[in-house]
N, C-alpha and C positions, 0 to 999 in steps of 0.2 A: 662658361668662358666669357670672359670680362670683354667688350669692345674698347678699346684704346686710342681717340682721336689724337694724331702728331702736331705739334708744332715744330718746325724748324725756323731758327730766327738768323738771319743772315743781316750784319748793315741794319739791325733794328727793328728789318721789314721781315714779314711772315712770308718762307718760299719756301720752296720744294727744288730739290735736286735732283736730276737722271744721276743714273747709277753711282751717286755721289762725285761728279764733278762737279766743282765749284765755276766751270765756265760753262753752265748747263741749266739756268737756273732760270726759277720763272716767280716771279714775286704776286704773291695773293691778297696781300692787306699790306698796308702801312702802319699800322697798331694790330703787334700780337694779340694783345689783350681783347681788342674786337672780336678776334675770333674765338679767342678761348673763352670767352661770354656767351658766344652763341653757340658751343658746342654745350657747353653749360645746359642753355636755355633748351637743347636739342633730348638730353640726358644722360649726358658723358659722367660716367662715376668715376674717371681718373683719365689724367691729359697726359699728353708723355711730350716732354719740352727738350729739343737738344740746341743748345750755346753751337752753332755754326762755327764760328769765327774763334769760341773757343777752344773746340777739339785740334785747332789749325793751331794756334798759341800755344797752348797746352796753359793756359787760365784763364779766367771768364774775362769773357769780352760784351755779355747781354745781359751780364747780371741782375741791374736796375729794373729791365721790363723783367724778368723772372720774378722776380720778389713783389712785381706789380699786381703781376697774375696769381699772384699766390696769396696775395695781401685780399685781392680782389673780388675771385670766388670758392666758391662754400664745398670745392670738392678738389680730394691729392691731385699732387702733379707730381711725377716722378720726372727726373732732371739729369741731361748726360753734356757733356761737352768743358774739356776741359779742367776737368778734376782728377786733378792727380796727387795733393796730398791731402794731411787730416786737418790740416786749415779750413782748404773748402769745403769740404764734405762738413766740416761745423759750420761753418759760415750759410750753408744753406740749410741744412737741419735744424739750425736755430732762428730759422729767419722765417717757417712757414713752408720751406718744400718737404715734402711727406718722404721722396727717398731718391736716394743719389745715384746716378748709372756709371760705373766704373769700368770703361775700356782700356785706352793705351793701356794703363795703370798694372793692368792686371796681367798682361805679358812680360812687363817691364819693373815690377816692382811687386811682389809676392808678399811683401811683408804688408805694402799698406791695404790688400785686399782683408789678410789675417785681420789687422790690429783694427781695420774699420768693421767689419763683422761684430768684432766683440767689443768694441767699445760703442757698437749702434747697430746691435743686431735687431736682423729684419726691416732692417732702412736700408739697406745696398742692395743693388742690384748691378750682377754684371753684365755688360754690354759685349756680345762677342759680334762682331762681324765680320762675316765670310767671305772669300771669292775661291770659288770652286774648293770649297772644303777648309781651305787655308786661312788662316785667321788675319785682316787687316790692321792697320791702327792710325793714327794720329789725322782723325779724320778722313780716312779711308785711303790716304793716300801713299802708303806705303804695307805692299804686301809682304806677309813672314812664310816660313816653314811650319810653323805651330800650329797643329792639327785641333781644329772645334774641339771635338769629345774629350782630346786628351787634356787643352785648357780648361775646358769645365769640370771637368771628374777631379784634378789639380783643389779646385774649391769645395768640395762636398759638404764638409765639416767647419765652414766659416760664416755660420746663421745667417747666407746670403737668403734676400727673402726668394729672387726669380733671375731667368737670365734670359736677356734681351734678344731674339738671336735674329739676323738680318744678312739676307743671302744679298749682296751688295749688286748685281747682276739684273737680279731682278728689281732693286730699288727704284721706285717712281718709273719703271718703264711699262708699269699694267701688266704683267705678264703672267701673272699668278703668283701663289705661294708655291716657294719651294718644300712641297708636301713632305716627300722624302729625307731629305736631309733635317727638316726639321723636328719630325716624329725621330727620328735616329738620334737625333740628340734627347729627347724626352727618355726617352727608352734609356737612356742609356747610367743617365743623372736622376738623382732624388731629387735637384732642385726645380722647381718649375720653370718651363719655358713659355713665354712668350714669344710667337711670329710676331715676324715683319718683313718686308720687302714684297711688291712685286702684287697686293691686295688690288684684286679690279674690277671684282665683282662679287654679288652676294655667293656666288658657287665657292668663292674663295672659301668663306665664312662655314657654308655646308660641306664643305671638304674636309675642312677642322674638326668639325662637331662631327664627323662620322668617322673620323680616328676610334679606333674601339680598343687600341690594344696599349695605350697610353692617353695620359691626359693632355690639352695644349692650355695651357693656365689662360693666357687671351691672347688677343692679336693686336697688333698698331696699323691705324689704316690711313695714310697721308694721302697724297694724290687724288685714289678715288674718292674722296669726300671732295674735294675742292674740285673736282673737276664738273659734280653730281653724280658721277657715274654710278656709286651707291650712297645711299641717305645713311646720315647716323641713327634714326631713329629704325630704320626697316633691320638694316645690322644688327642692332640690338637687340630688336624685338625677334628676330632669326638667332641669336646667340639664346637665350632664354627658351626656345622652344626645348633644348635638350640640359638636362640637369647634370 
């Protein structure tokens, strides 16, 4: 299981958001790229970077530092916020980001998940996130009817490489991973899943790893890294003890 350190860029600046309110926010660095140097230097094999301001737009609004960070260190970042045609999704694929996270898009637009699949397969990932089962979108800010599993299972067959999946509830509130709901979606899909939300502790991390009846591809860990509450490099080294 891969560890996954978050950046979220809001205004420029590196922050973290409670349960995805954007009047909830607590700002960590003033240059992303600071930080994504020192997860770097920590031994992050892949950053997971989401455009704030652009999932709120609906198109980038932090593109300049993304591309900075991408220009800058020697390991993928996969990128979410505000991509919703195949403009941007080349526009960052060509630029240095390893792979694109496609949310609203994917509820609202079913062809450009197909056509980005196969015109850059295994560079997409979808981004589903949840509140109470039910799928969010445009920055978390407006909740639908569209059931997780039945969104996902929808993509099987579109050489998506992983899906994002973030119980929105527990996001930056420390509360753990939503163990449940997110092995239910493993199980359910052939495409890999990646957790996220609600990481607070290493038990998070050994809760994952002793999932025995499916795989969890990795995790995204925001907050608790920035707060110290867990170190990237213990994470890591606890993600690696099981194969």
């Amino acid at each position: 299981m891969i560890i996954i350190p978050a950046i979220d860029i809001k205004d420029g600046k590196c922050v973290r958001l409670a349960q995805g309110d954007f009047d909830r926010v607590t700002i960590y660095a003033d240059n992303p790229l600071d930080i994504a140097l020192t997860w770097v230097q920590q031994g992050a094999e892949l950053i997971h970077i989401v455009d704030l301001d652009g999932s709120v737009a609906g198109l980038p609004r932090n593109a300049n530092i993304i591309l900075e960070i991408a220009k800058k260190i020697n390991i993928p970042i996969q990128v979410g916020g505000g991509i919703r045609d195949m403009e941007t999704i080349e526009f960052y694929l060509s630029n240095g980001v390893s792979h694109v996270i496609l949310g609203t898009a994917a509820l609202q637009d079913e062809k450009i998940i197909q056509d980005a699949g196969k015109t850059f397969p295994g560079k997409i990932i979808l981004g589903i996130d949840a509140l109470e089962g039910k799928v969010a979108i445009r920055g978390w800010t407006q909740k639908t009817e569209q059931n997780v599993v039945d969104l996902a299972r929808r993509y099987e067959n579109n050489s998506i490489k992983a899906i994002v999946y973030t119980d929105i509830k527990r996001d930056g509130m420390g509360t753990g991973v939503n163990i449940e709901a997110t092995k239910e979606l493993a199980k359910a899909v052939s495409i890999p899943v990646i957790a996220s939300g609600g990481v607070a502790t290493i038990a998070d991390i050994e809760k994952l790893l002793a999932i025995d009846d499916c795989e969890i591809y990795g995790v995204i860990i925001g907050r608790a890294l920035y707060t110290g509450a867990i170190s990237l490099e213990e994470a890591i080294k606890e993600s690696r003890k099981v194969s």
